[in-house]
NUMIDO-557243 format. One record per residue (C-alpha): residue number from 1; residue in one letter; x, y, z. Coordinates in steps of 0.001 Angstrom, whole numbers, plus 500000, padded with zeros to 6 digits. Layout:
NUM | a | X | Y | Z
...
***
This chain:
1 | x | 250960 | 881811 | 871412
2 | x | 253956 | 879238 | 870118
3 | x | 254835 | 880488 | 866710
4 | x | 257076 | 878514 | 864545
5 | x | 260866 | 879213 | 863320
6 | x | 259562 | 880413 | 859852
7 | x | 257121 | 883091 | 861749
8 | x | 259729 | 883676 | 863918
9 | x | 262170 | 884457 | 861199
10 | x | 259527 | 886784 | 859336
11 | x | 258750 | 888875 | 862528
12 | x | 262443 | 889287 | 863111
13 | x | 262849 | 890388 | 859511
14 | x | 260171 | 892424 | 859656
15 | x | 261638 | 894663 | 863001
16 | x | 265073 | 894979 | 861418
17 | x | 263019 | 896412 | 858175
18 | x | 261314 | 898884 | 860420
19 | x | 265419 | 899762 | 861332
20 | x | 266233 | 900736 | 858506
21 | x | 268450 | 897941 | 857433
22 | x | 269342 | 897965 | 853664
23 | x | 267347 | 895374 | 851055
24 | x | 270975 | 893569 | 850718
25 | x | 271477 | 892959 | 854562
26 | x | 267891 | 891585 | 854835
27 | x | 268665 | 889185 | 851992
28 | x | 271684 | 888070 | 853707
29 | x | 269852 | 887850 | 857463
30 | x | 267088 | 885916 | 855563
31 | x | 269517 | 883131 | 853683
32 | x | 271843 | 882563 | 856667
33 | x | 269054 | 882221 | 859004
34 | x | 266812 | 880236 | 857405
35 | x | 269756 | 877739 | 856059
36 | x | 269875 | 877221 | 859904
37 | x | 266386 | 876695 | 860480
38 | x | 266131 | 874001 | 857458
39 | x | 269369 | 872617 | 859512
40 | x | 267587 | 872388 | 862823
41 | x | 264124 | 870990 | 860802
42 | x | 266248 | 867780 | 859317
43 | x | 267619 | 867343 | 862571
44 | x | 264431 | 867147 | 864299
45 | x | 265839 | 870187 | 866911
46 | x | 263305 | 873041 | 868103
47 | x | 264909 | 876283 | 868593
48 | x | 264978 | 875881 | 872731
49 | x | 266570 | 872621 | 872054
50 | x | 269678 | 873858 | 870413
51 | x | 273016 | 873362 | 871750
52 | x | 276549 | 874936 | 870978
53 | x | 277707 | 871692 | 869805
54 | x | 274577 | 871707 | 867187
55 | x | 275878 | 874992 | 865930
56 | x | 279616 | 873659 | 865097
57 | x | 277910 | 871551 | 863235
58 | x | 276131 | 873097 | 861119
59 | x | 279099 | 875505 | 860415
60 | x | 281582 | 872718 | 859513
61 | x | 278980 | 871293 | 857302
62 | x | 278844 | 875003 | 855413
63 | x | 282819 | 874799 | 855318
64 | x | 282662 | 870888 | 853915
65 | x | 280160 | 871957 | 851167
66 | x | 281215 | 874900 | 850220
67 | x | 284377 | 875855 | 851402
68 | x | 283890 | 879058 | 853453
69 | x | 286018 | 881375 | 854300
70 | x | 286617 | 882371 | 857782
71 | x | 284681 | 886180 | 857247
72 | x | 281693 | 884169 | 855190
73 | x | 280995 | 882143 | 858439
74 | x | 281714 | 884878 | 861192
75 | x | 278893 | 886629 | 858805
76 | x | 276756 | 883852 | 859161
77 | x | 277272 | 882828 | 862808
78 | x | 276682 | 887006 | 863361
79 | x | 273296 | 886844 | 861377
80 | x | 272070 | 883526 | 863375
81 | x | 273596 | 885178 | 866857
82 | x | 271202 | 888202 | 866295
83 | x | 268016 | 886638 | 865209
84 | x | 268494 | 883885 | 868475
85 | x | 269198 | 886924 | 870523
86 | x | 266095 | 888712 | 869164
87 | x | 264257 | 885437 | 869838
88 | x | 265546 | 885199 | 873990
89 | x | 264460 | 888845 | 874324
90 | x | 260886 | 888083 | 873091
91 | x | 260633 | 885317 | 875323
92 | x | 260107 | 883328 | 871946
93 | x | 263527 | 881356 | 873433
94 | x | 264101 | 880861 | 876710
95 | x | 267861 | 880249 | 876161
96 | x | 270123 | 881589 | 873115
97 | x | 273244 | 879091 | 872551
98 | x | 274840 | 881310 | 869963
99 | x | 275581 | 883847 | 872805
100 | x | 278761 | 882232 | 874321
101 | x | 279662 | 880370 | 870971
102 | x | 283198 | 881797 | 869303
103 | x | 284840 | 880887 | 865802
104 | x | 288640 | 881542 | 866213
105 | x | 289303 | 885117 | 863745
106 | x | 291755 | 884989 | 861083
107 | x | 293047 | 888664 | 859981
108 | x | 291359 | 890068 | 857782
109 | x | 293076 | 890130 | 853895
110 | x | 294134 | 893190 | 852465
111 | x | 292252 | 894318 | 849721
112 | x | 293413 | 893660 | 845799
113 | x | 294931 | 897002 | 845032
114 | x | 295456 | 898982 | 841533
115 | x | 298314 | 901297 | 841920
116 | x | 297894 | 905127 | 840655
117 | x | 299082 | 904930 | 837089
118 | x | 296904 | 902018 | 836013
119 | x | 293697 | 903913 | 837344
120 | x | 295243 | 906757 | 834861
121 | x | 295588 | 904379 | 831869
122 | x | 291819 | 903451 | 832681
123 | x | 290467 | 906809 | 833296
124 | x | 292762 | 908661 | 830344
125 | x | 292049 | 906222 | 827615
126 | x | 291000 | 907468 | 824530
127 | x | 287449 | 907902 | 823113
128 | x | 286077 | 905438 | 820644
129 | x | 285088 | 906056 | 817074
130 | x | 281607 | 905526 | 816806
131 | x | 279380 | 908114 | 818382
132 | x | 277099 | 905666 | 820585
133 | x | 280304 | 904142 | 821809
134 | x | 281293 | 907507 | 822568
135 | x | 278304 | 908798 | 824219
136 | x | 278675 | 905400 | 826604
137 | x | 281964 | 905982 | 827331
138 | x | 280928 | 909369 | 828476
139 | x | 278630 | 907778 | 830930
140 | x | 281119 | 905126 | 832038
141 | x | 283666 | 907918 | 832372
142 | x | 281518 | 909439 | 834640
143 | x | 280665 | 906491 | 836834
144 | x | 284583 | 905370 | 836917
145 | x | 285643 | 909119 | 837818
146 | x | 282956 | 909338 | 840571
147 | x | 283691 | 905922 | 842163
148 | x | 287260 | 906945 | 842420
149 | x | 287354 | 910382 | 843487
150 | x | 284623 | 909570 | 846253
151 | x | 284737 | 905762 | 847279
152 | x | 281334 | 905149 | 846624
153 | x | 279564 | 901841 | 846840
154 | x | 278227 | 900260 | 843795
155 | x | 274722 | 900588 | 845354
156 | x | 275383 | 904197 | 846349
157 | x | 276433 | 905526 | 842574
158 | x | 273569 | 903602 | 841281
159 | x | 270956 | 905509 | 843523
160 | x | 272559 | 908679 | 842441
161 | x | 270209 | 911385 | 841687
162 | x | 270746 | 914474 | 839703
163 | x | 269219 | 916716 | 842996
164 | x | 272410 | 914944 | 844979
165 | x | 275308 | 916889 | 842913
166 | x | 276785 | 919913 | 844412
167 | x | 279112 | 921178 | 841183
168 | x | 279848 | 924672 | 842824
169 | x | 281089 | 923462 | 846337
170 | x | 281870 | 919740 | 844527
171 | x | 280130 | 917594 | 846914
172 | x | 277637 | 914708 | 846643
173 | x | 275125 | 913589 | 848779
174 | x | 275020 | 910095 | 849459
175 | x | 272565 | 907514 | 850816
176 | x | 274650 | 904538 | 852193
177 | x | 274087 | 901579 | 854409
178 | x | 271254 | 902071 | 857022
179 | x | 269623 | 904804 | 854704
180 | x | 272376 | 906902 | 856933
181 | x | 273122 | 909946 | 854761
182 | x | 276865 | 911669 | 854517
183 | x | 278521 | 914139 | 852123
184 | x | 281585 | 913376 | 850239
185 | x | 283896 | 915690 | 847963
186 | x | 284651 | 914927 | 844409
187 | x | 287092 | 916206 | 842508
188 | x | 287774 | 918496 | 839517
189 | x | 288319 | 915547 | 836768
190 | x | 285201 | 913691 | 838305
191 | x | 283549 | 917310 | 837958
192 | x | 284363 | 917512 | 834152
193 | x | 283735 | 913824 | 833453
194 | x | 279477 | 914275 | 835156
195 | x | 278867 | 917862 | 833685
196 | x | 280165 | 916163 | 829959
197 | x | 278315 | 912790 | 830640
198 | x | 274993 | 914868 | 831222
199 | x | 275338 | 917014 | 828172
200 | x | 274350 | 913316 | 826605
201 | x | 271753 | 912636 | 829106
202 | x | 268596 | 914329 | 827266
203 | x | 269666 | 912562 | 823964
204 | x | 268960 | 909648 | 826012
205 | x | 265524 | 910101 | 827062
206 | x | 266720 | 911258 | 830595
207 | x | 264298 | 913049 | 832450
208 | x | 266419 | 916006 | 833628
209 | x | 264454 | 916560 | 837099
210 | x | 266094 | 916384 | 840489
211 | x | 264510 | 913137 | 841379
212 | x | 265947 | 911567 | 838347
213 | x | 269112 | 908491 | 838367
214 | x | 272288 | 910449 | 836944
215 | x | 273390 | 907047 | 835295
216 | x | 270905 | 905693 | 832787
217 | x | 270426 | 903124 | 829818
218 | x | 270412 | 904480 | 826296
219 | x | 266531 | 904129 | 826812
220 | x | 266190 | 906825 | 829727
221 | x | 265860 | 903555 | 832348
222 | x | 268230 | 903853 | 835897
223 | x | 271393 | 901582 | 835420
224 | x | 271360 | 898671 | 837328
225 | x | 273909 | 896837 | 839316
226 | x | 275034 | 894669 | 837284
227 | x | 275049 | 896815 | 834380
228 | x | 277729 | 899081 | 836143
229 | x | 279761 | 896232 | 837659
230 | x | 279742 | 895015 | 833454
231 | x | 280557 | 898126 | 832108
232 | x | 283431 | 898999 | 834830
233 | x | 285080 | 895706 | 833684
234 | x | 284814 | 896654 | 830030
235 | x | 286178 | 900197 | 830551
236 | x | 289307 | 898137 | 832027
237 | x | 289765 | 895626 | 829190
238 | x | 289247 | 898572 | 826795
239 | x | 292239 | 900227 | 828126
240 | x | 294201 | 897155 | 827905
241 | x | 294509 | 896220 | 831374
242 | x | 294372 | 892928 | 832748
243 | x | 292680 | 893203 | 836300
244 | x | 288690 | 891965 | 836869
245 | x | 288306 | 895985 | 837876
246 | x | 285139 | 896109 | 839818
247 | x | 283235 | 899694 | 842115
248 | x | 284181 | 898135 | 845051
249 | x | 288217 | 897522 | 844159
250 | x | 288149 | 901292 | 843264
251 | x | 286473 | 902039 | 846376
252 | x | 289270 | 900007 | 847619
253 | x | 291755 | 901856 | 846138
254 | x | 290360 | 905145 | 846679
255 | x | 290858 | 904463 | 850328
256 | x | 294130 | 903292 | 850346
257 | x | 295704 | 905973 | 847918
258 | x | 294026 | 908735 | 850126
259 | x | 295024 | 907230 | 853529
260 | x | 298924 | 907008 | 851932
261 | x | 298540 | 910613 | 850839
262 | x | 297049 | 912188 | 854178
263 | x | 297366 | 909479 | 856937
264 | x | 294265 | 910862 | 858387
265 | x | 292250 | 908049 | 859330
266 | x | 289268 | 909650 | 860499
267 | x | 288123 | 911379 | 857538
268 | x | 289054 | 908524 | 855081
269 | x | 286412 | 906784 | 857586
270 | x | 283987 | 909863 | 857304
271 | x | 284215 | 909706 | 853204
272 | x | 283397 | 905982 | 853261
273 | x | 280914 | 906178 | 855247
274 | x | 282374 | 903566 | 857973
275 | x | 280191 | 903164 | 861149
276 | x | 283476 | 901296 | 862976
277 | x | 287024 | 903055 | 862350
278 | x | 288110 | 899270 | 862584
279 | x | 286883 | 898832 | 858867
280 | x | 288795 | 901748 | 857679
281 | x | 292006 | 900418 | 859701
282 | x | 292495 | 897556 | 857075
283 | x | 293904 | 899959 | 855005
284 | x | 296659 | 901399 | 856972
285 | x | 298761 | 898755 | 856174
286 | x | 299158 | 900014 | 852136
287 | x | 302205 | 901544 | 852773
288 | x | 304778 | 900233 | 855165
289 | x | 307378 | 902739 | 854128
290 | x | 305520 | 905822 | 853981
291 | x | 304624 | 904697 | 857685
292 | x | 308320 | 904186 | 858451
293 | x | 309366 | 907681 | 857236
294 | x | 306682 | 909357 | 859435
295 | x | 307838 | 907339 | 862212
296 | x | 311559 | 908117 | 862027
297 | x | 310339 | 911752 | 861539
298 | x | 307995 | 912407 | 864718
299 | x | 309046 | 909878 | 866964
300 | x | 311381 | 911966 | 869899
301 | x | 312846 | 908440 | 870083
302 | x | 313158 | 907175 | 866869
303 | x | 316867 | 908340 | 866276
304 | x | 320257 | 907425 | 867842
305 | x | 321509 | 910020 | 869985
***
C-alpha cells in the first residue's frame, strides 16, 4: 500500500506517542516535519526523490525567512532525520538522505544567569498590603522557592500534585520529559514557602486530595503555563529588578549556583533530570576561578617545585 507524506507523518507521530514522548516534543516533531513536507509538495519532490542538496535548501530558506539560529535548525534537521529514518526502516523509503547530511555546530551559549543576591531580593521581598495580593504572593512565593531550590521545568511545577510532596524527608516527586519519573530535594525556605502557600489553598476552592495541582487560580482551577511564566515575571518587577526572570532562567541558575558550590556533576545531572551529562556540562563553565583554585589545589602538578 503507497501511503502519502501526510499519513506517513501521522503514523510516525502516532509510534513516538505510544513512546512516551511529551505533548511539547510531538508539537515540535509535527511543525518541523510537516514544514518539510509542504517544502517537498511545492517542489513537486516525493519523499524517495529527495536529495541532500534539496535539504540545504530548505534549511537556508528557514535561515533567510526567519533567521535561525544554529540550535533551532540542528532541532529541525534532528526532527526531519528521525521521521526519514523511521520512514527507510518501514520500507515506506527506500533511501533516507538526511542520514549522511551535517550542519557545521556552533557551541552552545551559556545560559543568562542571575547571581545569588538578586534571587534573594526576589525571593525576600516584602508582602503586599492588600490581602488577595497577599494570598497570591503566597502562591507565587511558593512556585519561585520551588523552581529554585529544585530546578524544575515550567511544565514539571505546573503538573505538581499535592500526593508528590515529601515535607518530612523534603523531597518531590517529579514527572519530567518522557513521563520518566525522578526525585529531587527541596529545601527548608522552599519547605516554609509550600506549607504557608497551602494554608491559602482551601480559601481558594482547592480540592485538598492527593490527586489535586498544588498551584491553582483564585477559582480552585490548575495554573497554567503561561500563567506561571506571567506571574514569575511580575514577582521580579515587583522586587524592582530589571531582568525578563522566567522558570527556566531559575532552573538555569539553580544549576549553575549548585554545580559552583559542589562541582559534582553527576548529581546536578540527576536533579535536572538530564538523560545526556553533555546537557548538564554547559554549566561548568560558570565559574572559571572557582575551577582554577581546585585545579591549583589537587593537581600533583599544578605547582612549581
Amino acid at each position: 500500500m503507497n501511503y502519502t507524506s501526510i499519513q506517513l507523518l501521522s503514523m510516525w507521530l502516532k509510534a513516538r506517542e505510544i513512546q512516551n514522548q511529551s505533548k511539547h516534543t510531538l508539537q515540535a516533531y509535527q511543525r518541523d516535519v510537516s514544514d518539510f513536507l509542504n517544502f517537498c509538495e511545492i517542489k513537486k519532490l516525493s519523499l524517495n526523490n529527495i536529495e541532500s542538496t534539496d535539504l540545504r535548501e530548505f534549511l537556508a530558506q528557514k535561515v533567510e525567512r526567519y533567521q535561525l539560529s544554529s540550535s533551532s535548525l540542528q532541532r529541525l534537521l534532528s526532527s526531519i532525520r528521525q521521521f526519514m529514518k523511521w520512514a527507510e526502516q518501514g520500507q515506506y523509503l527506500a533511501f533516507n538522505p538526511a542520514d549522511d547530511f551535517q550542519l557545521k555546530r556552533f557551541p552552545r551559549p551559556l545560559p543568562g544567569m542571575v547571581d545569588i543576591e538578586t534571587i534573594n531580593q526576589i525571593l525576600d521581598q516584602a508582602k503586599p498590603e492588600s490581602e488577595v495580593q497577599q494570598q497570591m504572593w503566597l502562591r507565587d512565593k511558593a512556585i519561585l522557592e520551588l523552581l529554585y531550590s529544585s530546578g524544575l521545568r515550567l511544565a514539571e511545577i505546573q503538573g505538581l500534585c499535592i500526593r508528590d510532596i515529601d515535607f518530612n524527608r523534603q523531597l518531590l516527586r517529579i514527572t519530567g520529559k518522557g513521563n520518566k519519573t525522578r526525585v529531587v530535594p527541596f529545601g527548608s525556605k522552599a519547605k516554609d514557602a509550600v506549607m504557608q502557600w497551602l494554608k491559602i489553598y482551601p480559601l481558594w476552592n482547592g480540592d485538598f486530595v492527593p490527586e489535586a495541582n498544588v498551584f491553582i487560580t483564585q477559582k480552585g482551577n490548575p495554573l497554567g503555563a503561561r500563567q506561571i511564566e506571567n506571574r514569575v515575571k511580575f514577582q521580579a518587577q515587583r522586587a524592582g529588578v530589571n531582568i525578563d526572570l522566567h522558570p527556566h532562567l531559575l532552573r538555569h541558575c539553580f544549576a549553575s549556583h549548585m554545580l559552583s558550590n559542589s562541582g559534582d556533576l553527576r548529581a546536578v545531572q540527576e536533579m535536572l533530570g538530564h538523560t545526556n551529562l553533555t546537557t548538564t556540562q554547559i554549566y561548568t563553565h560558570v565559574d572559571f576561578d572557582h575551577l582554577a583554585k581546585v585545579y591549583d589545589q589537587a593537581h600533583p602538578r599544578a605547582h612549581k617545585s
